[in-house]
C-alpha positions as CSV (number, residue, x, y, z in Angstrom):
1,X,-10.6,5.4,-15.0
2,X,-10.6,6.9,-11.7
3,X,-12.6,5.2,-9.0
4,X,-14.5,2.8,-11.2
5,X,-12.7,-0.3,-10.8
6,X,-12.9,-0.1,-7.2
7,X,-16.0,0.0,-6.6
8,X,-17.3,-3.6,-6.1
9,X,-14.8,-3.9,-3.5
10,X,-16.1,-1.0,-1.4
11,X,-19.5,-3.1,-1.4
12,X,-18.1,-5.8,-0.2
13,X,-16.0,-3.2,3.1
14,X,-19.7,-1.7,3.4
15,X,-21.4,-4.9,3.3
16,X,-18.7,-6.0,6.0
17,X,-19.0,-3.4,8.5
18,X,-21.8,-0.4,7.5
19,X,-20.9,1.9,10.3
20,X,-17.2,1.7,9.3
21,X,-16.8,5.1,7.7
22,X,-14.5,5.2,3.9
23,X,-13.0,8.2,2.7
24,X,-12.4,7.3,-1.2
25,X,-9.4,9.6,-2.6
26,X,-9.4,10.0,-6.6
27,X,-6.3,12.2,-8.0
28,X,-7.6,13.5,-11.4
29,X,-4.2,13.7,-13.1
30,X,-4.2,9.6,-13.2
31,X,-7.8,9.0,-13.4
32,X,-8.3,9.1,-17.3
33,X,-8.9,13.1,-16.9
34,X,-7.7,16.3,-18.9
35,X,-6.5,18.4,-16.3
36,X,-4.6,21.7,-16.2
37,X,-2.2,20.8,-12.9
38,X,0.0,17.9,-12.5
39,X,0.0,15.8,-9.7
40,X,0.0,17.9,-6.0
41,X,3.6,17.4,-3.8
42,X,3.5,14.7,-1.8
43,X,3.5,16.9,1.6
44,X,0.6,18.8,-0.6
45,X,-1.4,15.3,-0.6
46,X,-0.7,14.4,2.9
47,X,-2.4,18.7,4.1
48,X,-5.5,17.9,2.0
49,X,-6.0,14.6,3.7
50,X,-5.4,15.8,6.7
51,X,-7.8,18.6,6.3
52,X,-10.6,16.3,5.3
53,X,-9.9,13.5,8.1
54,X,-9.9,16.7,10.9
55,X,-13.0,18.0,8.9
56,X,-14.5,14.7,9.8
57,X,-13.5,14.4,13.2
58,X,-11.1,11.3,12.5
59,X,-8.2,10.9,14.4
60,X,-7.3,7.1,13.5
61,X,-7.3,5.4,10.0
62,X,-6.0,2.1,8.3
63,X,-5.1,3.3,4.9
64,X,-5.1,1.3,1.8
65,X,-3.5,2.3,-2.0
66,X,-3.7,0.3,-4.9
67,X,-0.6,0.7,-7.5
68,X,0.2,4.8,-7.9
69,X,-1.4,5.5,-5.1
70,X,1.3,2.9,-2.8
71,X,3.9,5.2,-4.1
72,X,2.0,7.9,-2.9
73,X,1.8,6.4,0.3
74,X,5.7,5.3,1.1
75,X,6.5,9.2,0.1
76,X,3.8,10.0,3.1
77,X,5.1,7.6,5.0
78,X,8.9,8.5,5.1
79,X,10.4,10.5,7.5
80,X,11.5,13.3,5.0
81,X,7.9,13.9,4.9
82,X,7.9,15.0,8.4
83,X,3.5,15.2,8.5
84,X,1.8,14.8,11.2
85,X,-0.9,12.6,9.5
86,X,1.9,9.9,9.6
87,X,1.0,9.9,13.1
88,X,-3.0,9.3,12.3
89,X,-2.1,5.9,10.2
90,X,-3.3,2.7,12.1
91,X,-2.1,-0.1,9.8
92,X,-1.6,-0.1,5.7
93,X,-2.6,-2.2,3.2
94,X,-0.5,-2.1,0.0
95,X,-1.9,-3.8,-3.6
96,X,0.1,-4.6,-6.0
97,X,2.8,-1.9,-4.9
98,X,5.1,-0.1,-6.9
99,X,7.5,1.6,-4.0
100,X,9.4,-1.6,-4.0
101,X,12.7,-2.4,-5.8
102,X,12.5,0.8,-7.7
103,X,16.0,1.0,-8.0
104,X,15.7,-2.2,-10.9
105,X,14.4,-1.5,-13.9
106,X,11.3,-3.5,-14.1
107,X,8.5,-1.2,-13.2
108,X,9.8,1.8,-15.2
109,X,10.6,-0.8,-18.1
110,X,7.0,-2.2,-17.9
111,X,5.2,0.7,-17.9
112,X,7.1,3.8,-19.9
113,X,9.0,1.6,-22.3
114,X,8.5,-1.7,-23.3
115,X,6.4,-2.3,-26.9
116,X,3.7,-4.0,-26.3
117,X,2.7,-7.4,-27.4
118,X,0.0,-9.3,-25.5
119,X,-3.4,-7.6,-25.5
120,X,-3.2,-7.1,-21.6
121,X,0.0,-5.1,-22.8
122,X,-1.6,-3.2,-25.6
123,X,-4.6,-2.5,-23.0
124,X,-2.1,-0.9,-20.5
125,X,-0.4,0.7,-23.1
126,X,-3.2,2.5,-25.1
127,X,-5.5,3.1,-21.9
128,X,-2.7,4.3,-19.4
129,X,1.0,4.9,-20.7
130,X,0.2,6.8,-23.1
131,X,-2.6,8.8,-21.3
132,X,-1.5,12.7,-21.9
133,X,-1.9,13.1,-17.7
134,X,-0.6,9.8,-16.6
135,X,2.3,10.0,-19.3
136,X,2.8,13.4,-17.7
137,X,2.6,12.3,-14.3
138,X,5.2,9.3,-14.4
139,X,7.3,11.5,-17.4
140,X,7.6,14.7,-15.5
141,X,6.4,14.1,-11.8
142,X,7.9,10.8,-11.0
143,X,11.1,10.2,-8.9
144,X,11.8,6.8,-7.8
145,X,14.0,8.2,-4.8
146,X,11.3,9.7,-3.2
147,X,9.3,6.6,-2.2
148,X,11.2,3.6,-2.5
149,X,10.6,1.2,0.2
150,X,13.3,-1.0,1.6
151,X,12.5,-3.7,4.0
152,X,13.8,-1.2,6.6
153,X,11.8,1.4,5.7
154,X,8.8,-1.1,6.7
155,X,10.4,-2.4,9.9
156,X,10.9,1.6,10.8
157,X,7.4,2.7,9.8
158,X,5.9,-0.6,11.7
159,X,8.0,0.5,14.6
160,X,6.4,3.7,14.4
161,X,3.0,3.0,14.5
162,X,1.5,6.6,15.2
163,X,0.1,7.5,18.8
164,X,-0.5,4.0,20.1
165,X,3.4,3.9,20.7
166,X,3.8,7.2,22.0
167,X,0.8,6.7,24.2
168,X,2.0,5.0,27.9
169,X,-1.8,3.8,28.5
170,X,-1.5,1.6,25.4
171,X,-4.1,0.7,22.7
172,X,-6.1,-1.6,24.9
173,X,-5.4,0.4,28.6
174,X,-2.7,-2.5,29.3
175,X,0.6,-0.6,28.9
176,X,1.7,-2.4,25.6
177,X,3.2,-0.8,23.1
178,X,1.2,-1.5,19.6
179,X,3.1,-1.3,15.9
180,X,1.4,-0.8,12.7
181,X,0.8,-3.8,11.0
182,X,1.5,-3.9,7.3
183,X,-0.3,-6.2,4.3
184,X,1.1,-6.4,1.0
185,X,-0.8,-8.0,-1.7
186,X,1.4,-9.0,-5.2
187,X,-0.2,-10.7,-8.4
188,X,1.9,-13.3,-9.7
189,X,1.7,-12.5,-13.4
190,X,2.1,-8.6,-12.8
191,X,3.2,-7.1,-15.9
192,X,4.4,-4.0,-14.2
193,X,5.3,-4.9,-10.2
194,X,7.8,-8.0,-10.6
195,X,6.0,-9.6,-8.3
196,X,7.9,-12.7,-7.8
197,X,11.1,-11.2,-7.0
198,X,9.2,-8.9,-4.7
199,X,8.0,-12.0,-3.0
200,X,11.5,-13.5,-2.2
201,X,12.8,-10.1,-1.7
202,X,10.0,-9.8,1.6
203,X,9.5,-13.1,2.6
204,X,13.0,-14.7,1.7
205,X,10.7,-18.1,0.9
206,X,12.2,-19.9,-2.2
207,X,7.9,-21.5,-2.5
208,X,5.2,-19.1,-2.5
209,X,2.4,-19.3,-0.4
210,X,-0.8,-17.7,-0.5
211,X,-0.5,-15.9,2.5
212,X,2.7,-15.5,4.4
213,X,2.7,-14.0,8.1
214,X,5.2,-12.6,10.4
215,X,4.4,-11.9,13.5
216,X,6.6,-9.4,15.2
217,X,8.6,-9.0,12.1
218,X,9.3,-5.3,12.7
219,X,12.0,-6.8,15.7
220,X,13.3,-9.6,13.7
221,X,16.6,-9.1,11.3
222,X,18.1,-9.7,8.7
223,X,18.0,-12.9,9.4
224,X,14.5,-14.6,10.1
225,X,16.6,-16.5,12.6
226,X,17.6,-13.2,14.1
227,X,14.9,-12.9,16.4
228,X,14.8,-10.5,19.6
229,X,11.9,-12.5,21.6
230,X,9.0,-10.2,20.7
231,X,6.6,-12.6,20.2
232,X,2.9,-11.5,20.5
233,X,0.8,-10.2,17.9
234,X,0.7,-6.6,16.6
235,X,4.0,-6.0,19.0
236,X,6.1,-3.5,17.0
237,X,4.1,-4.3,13.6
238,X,3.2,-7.9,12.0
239,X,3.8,-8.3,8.2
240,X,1.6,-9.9,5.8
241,X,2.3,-10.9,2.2
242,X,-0.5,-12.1,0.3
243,X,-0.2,-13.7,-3.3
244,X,-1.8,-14.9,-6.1
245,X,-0.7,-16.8,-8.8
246,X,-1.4,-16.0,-12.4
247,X,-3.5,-12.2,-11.6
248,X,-2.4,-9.8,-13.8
249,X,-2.2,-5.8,-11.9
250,X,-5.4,-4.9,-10.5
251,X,-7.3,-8.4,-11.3
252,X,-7.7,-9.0,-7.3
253,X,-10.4,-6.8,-8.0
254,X,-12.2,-8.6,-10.3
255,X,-13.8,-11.3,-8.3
256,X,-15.8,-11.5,-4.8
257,X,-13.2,-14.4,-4.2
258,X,-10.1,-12.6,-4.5
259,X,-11.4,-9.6,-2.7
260,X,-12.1,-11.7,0.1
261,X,-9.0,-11.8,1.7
262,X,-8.1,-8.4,1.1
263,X,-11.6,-7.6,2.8
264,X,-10.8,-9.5,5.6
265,X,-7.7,-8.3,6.3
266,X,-9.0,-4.8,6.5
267,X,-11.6,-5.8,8.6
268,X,-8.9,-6.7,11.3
269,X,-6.7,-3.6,10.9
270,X,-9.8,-1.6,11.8
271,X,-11.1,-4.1,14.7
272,X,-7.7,-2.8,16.2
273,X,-7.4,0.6,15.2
C-alpha cells in the first residue's frame, strides 16, 4: 500500500517542525504495485538517494525505515556497501526492524511460510505474502546475509557517524567527536520481527521497559559492565530501544499516542544533526 499508512505520522513531523524538510521514498515493487523490475541493488538505492539529496542541496540527514525498508537500510549502512551517502546519515531510526537475528528462523517463517490462522495473519498473508511483487521481492531478491545486523554492526556504524567524526572542529565548534545515535522501536506482539527476543538480544534486560537508553553504548562491551569511561551524550553513538507491548507490526502507526515518541525522538536526532 505504499505510502498510505504513513501518512498521519508525517503530519504529526510537519506539525512538529514545518521548515524541517522530508524526503518520503516509496519502492514500487513492495508497495501493492504491478511492476516490470524487481527491486533495484542495494548500492543502486543508495546512487538514487544520493542523487536526489545533492539535487536538493542536503548534505546531512537522520534517516528512518519502517520494516523492508530497515533491511534496506543495514545493507546501506555496511561497509561492503562502500557509498558515500553512508557518510551523509546523521542518526537512524529503525521500526519494527527486520535486519536483526536473521540468521533464526522467525522472520522468514512468519512471513513466507507459516499458514495463517488469526485474521491479523490471514490479513498479512492475503494483502502482502502473497503479493505477486512482494512474494517476488522476498522469493527472488532477498538474502539475509546481506543486511543482518549484529550488535557490532550498530556499535561500528554508531562509531562511524559520517563527517561529524572525521571533522576536527566538531559538530558544535568544540573539538568533540559526535557518533550517530541509533533508535529502535519493537512491537511486542509482532507476528513477523520476534520482538521479544530482539529486546533481550539488545538490551540484555530480563523486564521490558518502554524505553531503554544507553548512553555511550557504541564504547561499552559485551558486557554492560565493560565500560571504557565515555560518558556524555551522543559520544561515539547513544542507543535507544523503545517498546510496546501488545502492537502488532506497523500498529505504532495507528495512533497519535504511539507516534509520539517516535515523533519525539526524531525531533532530537535533527535538533543535532
Amino acid at each position: 500500500v505504499g505510502l498510505h499508512p504513513y501518512i498521519p505520522f508525517v503530519r504529526d513531523l510537519i506539525a512538529q517542525d514545518p521548515d524541517v524538510g522530508i524526503l518520503l521514498i516509496e519502492l514500487l515493487p513492495i508497495s501493492s504495485r504491478m511492476t516490470s523490475d524487481p527491486v533495484p541493488s542495494y548500492p543502486a538505492i543508495a546512487s538514487t538517494l544520493d542523487n536526489i539529496l545533492q539535487n536538493h542541496g542536503i548534505n546531512r540527514f537522520v534517516l528512518a525505515a519502517h520494516s523492508y525498508s530497515t533491511f534496506i537500510s543495514s545493507c546501506i549502512l555496511h561497509d561492503s556497501c562502500g557509498h558515500p551517502l553512508v557518510k551523509k546519515i546523521a542518526h537512524v531510526l529503525l521500526i519494527d526492524p527486520i535486519p536483526f537475528l536473521l540468521h533464526l528462523p522467525p522472520v522468514a517463517y512468519n512471513f513466507l511460510h507459516r499458514p495463517p490462522r488469526t485474521a491479523a495473519q490471514w490479513q498479512l498473508w492475503y494483502f502482502a505474502s502473497m503479493d505477486p511483487d512482494v512474494a517476488r521481492t522476498l522469493g527472488r531478491s532477498f538474502f539475509w546475509t546481506e543486511g543482518v545486523a549484529w550488535k557490532e554492526d550498530l556499535r561500528i556504524w554508531m562509531r562511524s557517524g559520517g563527517d561529524r567524526l572525521t571533522d576536527p572542529i566538531g559538530a558544535n565548534g568544540d573539538g568533540e567527536q559526535k557518533g550517530r545515535n541509533i533508535a529502535i522501536v519493537l512491537s511486542g506482539a509482532d507476528q513477523i520481527v520476534p520482538a521479544e527476543m530482539l529486546r533481550l538480544y539488545l538490551t540484555g534486560e530480563p523486564e521490558p521497559s518502554s524505553m531503554w537508553i544507553r548512553k555511550g553504548w557504541a564504547d561499552r562491551g559485551q558486557d554492560e559492565e565493560d565500560y571504557d569511561g565515555v560518558q556524555q551524550s551522543g559520544m561515539h553513538g547513544d542507543l535507544e530501544v523503545l517498546f510496546y507491548p501488545g502492537l502488532d507490526h506497523a500498529t505504532v502507526f495507528d495512533t497519535a499516542e504511539r507516534r509520539s515518541p517516535l515523533v519525539n525522538v526524531l525531533n532530537r536526532f535533527v535538533q543535532s544533526t
